[in-house]
N, CA, C and O atoms as a GROMACS GRO file, in nm:
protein
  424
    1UNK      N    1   1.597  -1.930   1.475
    1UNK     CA    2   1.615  -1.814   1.391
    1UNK      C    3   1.631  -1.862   1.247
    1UNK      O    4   1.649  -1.981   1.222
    2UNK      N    5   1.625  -1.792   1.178
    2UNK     CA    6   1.594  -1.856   1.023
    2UNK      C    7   1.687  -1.700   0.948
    2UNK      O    8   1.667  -1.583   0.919
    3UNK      N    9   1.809  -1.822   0.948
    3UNK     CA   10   1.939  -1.741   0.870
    3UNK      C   11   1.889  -1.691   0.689
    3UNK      O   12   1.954  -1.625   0.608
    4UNK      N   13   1.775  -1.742   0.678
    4UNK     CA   14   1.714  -1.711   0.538
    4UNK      C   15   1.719  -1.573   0.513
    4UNK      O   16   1.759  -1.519   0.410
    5UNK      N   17   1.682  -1.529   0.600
    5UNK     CA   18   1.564  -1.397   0.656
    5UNK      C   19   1.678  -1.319   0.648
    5UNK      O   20   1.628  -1.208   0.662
    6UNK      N   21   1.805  -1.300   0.635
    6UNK     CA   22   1.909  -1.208   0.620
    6UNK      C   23   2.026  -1.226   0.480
    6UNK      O   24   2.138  -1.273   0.459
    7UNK      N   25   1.912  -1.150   0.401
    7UNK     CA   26   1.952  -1.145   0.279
    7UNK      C   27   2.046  -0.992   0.246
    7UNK      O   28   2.025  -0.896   0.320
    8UNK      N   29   2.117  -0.983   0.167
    8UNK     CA   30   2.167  -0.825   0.112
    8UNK      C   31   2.120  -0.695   0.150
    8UNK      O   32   2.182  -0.595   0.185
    9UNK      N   33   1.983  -0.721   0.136
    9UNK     CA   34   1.935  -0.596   0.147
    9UNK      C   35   1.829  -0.580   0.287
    9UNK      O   36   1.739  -0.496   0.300
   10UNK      N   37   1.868  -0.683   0.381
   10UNK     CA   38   1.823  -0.685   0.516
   10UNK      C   39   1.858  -0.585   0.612
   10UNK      O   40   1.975  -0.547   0.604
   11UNK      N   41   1.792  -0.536   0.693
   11UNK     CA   42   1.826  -0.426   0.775
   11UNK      C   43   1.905  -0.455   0.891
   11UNK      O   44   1.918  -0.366   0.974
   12UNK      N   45   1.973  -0.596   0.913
   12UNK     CA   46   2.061  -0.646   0.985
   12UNK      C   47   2.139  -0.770   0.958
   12UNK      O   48   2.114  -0.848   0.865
   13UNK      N   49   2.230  -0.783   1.039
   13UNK     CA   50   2.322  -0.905   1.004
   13UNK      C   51   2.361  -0.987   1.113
   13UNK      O   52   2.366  -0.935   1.225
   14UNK      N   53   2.391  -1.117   1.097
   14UNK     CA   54   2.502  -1.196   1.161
   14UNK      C   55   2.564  -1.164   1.133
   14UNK      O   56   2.586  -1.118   1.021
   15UNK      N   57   2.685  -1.183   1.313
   15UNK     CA   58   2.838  -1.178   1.241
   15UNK      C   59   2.887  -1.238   1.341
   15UNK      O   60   2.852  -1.210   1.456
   16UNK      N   61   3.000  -1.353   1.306
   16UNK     CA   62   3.085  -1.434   1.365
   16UNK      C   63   3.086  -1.421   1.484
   16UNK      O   64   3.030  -1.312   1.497
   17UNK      N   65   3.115  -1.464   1.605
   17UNK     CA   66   3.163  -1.393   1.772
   17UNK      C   67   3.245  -1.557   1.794
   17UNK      O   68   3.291  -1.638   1.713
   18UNK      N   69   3.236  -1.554   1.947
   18UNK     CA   70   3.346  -1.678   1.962
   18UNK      C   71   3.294  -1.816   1.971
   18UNK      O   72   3.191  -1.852   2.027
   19UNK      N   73   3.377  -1.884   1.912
   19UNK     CA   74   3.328  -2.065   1.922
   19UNK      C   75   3.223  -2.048   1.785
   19UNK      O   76   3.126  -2.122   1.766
   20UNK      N   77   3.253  -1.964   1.717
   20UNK     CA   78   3.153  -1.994   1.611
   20UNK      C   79   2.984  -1.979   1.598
   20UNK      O   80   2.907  -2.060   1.547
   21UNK      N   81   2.954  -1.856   1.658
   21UNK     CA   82   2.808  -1.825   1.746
   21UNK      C   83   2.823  -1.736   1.644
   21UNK      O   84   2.926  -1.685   1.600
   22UNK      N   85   2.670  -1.718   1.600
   22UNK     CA   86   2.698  -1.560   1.556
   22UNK      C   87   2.608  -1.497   1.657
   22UNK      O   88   2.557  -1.544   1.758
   23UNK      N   89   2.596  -1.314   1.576
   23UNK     CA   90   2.548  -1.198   1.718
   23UNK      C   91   2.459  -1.189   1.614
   23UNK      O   92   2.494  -1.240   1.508
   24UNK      N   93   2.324  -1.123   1.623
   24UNK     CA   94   2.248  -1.013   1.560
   24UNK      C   95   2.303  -0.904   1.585
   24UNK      O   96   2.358  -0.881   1.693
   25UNK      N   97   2.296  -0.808   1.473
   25UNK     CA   98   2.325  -0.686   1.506
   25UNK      C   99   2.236  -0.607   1.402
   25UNK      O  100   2.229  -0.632   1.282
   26UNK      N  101   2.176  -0.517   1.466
   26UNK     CA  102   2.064  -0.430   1.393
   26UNK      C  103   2.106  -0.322   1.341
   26UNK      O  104   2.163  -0.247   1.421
   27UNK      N  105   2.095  -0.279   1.213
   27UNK     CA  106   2.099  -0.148   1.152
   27UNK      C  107   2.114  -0.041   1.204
   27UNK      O  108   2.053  -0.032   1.310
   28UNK      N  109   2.180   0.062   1.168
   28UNK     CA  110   2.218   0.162   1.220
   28UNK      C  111   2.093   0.252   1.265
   28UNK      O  112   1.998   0.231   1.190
   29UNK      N  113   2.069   0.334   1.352
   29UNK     CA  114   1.917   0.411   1.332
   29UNK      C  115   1.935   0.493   1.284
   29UNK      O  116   2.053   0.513   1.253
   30UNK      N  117   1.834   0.594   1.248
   30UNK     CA  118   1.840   0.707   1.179
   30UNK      C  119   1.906   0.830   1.202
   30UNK      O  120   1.900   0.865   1.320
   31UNK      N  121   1.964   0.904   1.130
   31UNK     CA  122   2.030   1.047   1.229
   31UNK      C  123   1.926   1.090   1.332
   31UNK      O  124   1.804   1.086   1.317
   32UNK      N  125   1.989   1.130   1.432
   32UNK     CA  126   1.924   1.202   1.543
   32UNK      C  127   1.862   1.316   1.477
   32UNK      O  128   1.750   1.333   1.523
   33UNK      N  129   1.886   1.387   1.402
   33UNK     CA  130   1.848   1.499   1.350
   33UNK      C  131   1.727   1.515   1.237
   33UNK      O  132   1.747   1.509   1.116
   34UNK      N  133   1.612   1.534   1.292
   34UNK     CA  134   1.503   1.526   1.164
   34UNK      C  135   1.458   1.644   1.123
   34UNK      O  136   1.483   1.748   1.183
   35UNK      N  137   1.383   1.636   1.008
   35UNK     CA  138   1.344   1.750   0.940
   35UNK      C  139   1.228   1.761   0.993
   35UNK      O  140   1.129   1.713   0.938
   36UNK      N  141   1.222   1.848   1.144
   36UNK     CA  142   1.091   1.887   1.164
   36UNK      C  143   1.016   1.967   1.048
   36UNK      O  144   0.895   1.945   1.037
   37UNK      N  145   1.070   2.049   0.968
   37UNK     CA  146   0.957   2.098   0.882
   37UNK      C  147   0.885   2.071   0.800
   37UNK      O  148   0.817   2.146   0.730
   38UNK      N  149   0.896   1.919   0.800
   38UNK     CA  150   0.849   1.828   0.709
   38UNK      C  151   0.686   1.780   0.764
   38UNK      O  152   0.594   1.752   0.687
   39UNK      N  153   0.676   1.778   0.935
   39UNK     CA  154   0.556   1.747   0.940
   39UNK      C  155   0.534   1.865   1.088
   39UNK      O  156   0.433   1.849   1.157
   40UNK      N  157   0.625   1.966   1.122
   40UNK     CA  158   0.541   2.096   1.175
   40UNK      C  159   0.415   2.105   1.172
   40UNK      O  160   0.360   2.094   1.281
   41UNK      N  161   0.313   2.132   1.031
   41UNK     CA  162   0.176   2.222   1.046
   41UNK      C  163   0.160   2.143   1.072
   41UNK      O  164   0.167   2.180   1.189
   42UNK      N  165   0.122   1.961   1.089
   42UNK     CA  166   0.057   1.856   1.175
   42UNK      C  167   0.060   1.809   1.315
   42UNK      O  168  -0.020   1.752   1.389
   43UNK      N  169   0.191   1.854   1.328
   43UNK     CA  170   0.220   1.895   1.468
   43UNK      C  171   0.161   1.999   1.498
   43UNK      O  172   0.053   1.989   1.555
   44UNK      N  173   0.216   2.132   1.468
   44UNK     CA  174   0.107   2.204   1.553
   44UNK      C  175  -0.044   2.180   1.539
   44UNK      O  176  -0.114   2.219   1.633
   45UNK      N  177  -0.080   2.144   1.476
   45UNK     CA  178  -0.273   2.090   1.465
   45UNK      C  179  -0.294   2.056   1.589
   45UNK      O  180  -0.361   2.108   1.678
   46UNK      N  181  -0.224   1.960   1.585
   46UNK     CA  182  -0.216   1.874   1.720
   46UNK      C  183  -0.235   1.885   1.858
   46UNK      O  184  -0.321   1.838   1.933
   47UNK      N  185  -0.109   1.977   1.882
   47UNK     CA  186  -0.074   2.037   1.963
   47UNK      C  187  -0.202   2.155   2.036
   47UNK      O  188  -0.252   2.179   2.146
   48UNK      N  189  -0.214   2.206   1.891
   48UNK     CA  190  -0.324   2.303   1.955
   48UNK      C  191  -0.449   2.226   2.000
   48UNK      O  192  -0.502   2.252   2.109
   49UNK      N  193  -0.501   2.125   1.910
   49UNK     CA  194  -0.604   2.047   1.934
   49UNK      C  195  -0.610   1.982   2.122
   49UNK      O  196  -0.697   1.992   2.208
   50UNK      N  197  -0.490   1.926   2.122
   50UNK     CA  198  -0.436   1.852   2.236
   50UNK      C  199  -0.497   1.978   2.385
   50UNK      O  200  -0.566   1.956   2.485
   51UNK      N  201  -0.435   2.098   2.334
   51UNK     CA  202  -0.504   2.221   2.394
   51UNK      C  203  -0.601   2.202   2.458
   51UNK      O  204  -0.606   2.177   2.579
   52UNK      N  205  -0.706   2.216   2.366
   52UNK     CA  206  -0.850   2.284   2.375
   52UNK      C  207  -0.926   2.150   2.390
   52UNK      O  208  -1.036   2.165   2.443
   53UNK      N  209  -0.895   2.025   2.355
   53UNK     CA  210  -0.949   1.928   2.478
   53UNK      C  211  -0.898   1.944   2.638
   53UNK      O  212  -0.965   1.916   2.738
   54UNK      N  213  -0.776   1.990   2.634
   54UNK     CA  214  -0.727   2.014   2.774
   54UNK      C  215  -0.838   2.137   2.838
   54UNK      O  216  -0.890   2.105   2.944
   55UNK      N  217  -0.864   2.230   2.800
   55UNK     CA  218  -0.947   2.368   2.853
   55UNK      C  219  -1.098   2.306   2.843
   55UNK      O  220  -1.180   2.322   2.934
   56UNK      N  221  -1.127   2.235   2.724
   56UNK     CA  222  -1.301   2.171   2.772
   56UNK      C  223  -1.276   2.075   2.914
   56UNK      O  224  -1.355   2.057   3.007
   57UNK      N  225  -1.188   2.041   2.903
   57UNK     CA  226  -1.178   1.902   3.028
   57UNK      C  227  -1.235   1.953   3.158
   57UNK      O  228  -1.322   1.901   3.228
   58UNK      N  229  -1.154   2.091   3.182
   58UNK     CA  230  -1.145   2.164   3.286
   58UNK      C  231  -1.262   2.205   3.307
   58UNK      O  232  -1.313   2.217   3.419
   59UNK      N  233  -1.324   2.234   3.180
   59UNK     CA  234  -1.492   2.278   3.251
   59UNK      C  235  -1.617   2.166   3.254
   59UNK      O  236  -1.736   2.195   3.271
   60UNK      N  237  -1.580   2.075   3.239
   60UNK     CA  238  -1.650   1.998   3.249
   60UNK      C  239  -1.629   1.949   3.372
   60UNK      O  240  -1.521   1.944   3.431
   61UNK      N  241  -1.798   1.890   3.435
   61UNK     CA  242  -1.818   1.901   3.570
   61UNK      C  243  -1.760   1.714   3.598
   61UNK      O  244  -1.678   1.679   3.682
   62UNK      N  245  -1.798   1.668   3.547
   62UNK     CA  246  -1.726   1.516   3.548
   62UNK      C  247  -1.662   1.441   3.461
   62UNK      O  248  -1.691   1.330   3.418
   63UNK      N  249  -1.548   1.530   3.432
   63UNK     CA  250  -1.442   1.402   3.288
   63UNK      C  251  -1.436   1.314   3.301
   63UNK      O  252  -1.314   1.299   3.296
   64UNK      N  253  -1.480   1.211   3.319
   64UNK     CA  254  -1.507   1.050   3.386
   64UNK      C  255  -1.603   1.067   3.286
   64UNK      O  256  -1.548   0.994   3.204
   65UNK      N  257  -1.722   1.113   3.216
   65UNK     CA  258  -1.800   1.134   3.106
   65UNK      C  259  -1.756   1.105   2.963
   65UNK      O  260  -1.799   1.015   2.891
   66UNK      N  261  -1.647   1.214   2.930
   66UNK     CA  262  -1.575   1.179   2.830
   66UNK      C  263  -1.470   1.094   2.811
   66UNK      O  264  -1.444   1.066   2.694
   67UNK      N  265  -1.416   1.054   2.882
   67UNK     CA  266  -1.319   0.936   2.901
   67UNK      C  267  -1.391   0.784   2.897
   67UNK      O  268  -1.407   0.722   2.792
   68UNK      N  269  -1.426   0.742   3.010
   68UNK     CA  270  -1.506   0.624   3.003
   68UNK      C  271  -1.504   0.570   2.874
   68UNK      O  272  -1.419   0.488   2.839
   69UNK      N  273  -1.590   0.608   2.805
   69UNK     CA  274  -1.636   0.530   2.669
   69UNK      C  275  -1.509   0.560   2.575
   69UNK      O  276  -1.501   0.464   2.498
   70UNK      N  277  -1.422   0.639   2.551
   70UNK     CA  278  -1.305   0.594   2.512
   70UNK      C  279  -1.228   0.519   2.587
   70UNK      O  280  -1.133   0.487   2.517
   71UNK      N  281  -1.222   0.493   2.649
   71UNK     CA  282  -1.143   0.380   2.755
   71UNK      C  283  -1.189   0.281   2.692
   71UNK      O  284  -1.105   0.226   2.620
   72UNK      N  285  -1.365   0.204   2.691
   72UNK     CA  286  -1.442   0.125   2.692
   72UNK      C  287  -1.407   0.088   2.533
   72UNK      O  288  -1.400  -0.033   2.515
   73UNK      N  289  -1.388   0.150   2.442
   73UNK     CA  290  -1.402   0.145   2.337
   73UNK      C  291  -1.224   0.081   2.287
   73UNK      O  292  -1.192  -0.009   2.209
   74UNK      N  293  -1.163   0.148   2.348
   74UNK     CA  294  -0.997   0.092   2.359
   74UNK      C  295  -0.968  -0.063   2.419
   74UNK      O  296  -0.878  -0.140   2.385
   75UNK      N  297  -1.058  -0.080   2.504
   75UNK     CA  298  -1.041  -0.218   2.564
   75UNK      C  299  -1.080  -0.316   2.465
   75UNK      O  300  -1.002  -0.403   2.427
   76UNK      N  301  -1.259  -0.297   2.400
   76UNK     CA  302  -1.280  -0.357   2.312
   76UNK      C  303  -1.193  -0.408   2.192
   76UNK      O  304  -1.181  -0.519   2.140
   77UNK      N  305  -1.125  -0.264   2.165
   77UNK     CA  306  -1.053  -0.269   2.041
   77UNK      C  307  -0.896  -0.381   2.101
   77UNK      O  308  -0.886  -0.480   2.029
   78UNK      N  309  -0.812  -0.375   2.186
   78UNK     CA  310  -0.767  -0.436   2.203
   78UNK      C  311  -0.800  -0.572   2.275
   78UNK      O  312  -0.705  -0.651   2.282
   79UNK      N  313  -0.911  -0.608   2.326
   79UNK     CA  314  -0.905  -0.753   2.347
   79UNK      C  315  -0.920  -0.812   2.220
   79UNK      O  316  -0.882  -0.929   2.206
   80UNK      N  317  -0.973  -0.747   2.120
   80UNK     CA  318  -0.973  -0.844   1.989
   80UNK      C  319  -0.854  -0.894   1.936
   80UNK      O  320  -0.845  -1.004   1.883
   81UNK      N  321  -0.752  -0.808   1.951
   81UNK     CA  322  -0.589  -0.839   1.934
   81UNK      C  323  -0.548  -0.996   2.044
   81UNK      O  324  -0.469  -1.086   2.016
   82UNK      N  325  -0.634  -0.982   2.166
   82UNK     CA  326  -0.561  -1.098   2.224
   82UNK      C  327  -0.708  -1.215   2.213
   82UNK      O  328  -0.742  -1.276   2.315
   83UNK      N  329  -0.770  -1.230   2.108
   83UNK     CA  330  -0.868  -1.313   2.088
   83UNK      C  331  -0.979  -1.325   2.159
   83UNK      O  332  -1.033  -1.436   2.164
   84UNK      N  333  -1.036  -1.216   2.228
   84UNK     CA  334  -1.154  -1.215   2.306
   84UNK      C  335  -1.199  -1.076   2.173
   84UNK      O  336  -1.145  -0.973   2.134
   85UNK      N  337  -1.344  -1.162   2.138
   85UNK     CA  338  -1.455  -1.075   2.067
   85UNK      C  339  -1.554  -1.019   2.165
   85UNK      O  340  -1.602  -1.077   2.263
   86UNK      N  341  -1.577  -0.891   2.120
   86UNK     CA  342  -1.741  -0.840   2.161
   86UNK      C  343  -1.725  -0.766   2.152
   86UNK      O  344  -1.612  -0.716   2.147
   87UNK      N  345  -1.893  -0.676   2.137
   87UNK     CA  346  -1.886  -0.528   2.090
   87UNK      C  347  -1.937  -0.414   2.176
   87UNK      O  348  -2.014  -0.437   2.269
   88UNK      N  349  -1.901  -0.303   2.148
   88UNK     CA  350  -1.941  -0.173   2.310
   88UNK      C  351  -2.071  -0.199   2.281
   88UNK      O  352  -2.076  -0.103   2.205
   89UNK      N  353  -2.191  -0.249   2.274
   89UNK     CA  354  -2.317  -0.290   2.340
   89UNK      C  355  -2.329  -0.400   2.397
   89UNK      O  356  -2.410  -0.418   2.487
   90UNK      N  357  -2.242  -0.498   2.349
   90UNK     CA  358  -2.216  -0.640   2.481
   90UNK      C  359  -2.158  -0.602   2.608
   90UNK      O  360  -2.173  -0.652   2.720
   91UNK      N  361  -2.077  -0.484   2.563
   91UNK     CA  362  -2.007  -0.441   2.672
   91UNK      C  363  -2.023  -0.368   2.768
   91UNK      O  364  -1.947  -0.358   2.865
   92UNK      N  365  -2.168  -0.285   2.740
   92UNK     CA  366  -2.287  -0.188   2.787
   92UNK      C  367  -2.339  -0.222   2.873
   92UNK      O  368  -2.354  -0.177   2.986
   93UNK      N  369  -2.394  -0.368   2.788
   93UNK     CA  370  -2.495  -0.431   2.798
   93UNK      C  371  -2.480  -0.500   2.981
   93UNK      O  372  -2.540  -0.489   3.088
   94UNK      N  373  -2.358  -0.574   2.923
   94UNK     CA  374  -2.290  -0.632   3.066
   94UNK      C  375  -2.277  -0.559   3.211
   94UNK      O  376  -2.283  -0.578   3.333
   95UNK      N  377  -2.253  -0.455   3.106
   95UNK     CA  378  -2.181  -0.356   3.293
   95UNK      C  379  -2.306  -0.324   3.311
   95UNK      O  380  -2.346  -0.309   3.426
   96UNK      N  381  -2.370  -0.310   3.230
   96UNK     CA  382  -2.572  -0.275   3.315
   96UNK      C  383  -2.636  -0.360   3.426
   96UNK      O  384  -2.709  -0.331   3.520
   97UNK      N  385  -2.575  -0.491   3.376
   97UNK     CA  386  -2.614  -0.603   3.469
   97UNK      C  387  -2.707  -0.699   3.347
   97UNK      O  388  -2.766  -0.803   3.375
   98UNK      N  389  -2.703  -0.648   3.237
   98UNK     CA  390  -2.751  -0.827   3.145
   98UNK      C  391  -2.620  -0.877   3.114
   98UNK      O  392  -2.505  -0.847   3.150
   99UNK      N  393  -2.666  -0.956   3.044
   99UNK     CA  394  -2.536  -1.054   3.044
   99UNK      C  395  -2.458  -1.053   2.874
   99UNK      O  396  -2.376  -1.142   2.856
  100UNK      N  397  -2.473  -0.995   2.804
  100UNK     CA  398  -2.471  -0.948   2.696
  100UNK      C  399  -2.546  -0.976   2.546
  100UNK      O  400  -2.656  -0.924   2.526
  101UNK      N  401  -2.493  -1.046   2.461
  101UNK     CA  402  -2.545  -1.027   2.337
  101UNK      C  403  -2.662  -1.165   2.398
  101UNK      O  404  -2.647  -1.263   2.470
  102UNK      N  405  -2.820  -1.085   2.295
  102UNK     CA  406  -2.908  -1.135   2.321
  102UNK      C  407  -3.014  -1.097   2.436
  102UNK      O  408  -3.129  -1.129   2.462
  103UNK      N  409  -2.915  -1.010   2.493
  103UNK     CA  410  -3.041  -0.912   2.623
  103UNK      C  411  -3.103  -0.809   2.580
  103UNK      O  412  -3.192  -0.749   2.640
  104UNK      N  413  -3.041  -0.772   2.430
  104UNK     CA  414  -3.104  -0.601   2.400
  104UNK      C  415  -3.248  -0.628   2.361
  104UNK      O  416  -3.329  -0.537   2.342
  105UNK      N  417  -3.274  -0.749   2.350
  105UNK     CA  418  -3.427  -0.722   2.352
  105UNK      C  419  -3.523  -0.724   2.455
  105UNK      O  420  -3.634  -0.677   2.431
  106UNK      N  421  -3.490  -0.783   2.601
  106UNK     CA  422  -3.554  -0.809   2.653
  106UNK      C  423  -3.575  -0.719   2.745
  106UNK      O  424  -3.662  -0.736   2.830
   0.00000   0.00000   0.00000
């Protein structure tokens, strides 16, 4: 731990405990109490939005359609976080049965 890193205006502190250890102890959190009216109309956007993908879902004959490729597209986006590259046409490409970048031409 790097006692540097807890300066004055740090959002936490050491403090003494026994045999000379110190504890972390983290900042207080925020009041429980927020000013929903501060971001309401974005919430409800939302909310309603959240809706009316819910009521298309329902009529659609296979949501496995619309999902999939956001799924596909989420995976991509997070394996790059754990150091695996490639892009939703390598990734297309693959589940088609080529083997990816470098098959789209053939």
């Amino acid at each position: 731990m790097d006692r540097n890193g807890f300066n004055d205006r740090a959002t936490r502190q050491l403090v003494p405990t026994v045999g000379g250890r110190k504890a972390f102890v983290a900042a207080p959190l925020p009041p429980a109490i927020l000013d929903i009216g501060r971001f309401l109309p974005e919430l409800t956007r939302a909310t309603q939005a959240v809706g009316e993908l819910k009521g298309i879902g329902r009529s659609v004959a296979n949501p496995l359609l619309l999902v999939r490729p956001l799924q596909r597209r989420e995976a991509v986006s997070s394996s790059s976080m754990e150091g695996t590259y490639t892009t939703l046409t390598d990734l297309f490409l693959f589940e088609a049965g080529g083997s990816g970048s470098g098959d789209a031409g053939r």
